[in-house]
N, C-alpha and C positions, 0 to 999 in steps of 0.2 A: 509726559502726562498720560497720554495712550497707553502706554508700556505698564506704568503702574493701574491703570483703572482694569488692562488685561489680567495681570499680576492680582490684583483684586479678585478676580474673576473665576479666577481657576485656585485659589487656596481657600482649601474647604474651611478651615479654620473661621475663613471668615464668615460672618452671618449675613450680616449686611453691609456695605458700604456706601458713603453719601458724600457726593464732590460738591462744597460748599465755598460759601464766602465767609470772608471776615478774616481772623487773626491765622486761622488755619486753613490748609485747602481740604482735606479730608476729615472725616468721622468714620470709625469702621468701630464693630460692633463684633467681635472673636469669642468663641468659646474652648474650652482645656479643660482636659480633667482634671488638673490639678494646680498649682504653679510652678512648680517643676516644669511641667508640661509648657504652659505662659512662658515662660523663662527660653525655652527651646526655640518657642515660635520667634518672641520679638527677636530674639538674636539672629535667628534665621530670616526673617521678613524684614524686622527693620535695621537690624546694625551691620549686616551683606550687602544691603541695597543701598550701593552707590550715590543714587537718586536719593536719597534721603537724608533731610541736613539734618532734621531734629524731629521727634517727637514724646507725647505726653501722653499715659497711660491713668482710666481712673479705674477701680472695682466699683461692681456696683456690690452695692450693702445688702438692699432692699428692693422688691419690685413693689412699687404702690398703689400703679394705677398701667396697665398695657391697653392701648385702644386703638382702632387705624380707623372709625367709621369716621367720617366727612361728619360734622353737626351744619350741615347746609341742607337748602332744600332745595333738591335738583330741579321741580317741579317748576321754580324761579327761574332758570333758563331756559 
């Protein structure tokens, strides 16, 4: 798990990554300039890396809405 969250770390490819619950243990968030390019990466990140039994690739289409502010009021704690 360390190994890969380092791994994460240092491939600029990635944007962000986020160690989660549920069905899956990661979400990471890549950019490429092309698919060509995609195609290079996951072969190289995901189907070399030992550590990795499976994973599932989506594109995004569309951006619709990007936001990171809190809708909380801090003022409340």
């Amino acid at each position: 798990m360390d190994r890969f969250k380092q791994s994460i770390r240092q491939t600029p490819e990635v944007m962000n990554g986020y160690y989660i619950t549920g069905e899956s243990d990661f979400v990471l968030i890549v950019t490429a300039r092309s698919m060509e390019d995609y195609e290079i990466f996951t072969r190289k990140f995901f189907y070399e890396n030992p550590d990795i039994k499976g994973f599932k690739t989506m594109v995004i289409m569309d951006r619709v809405k990007v936001g990171f502010a809190l809708p909380i009021d801090l003022a409340a704690f």
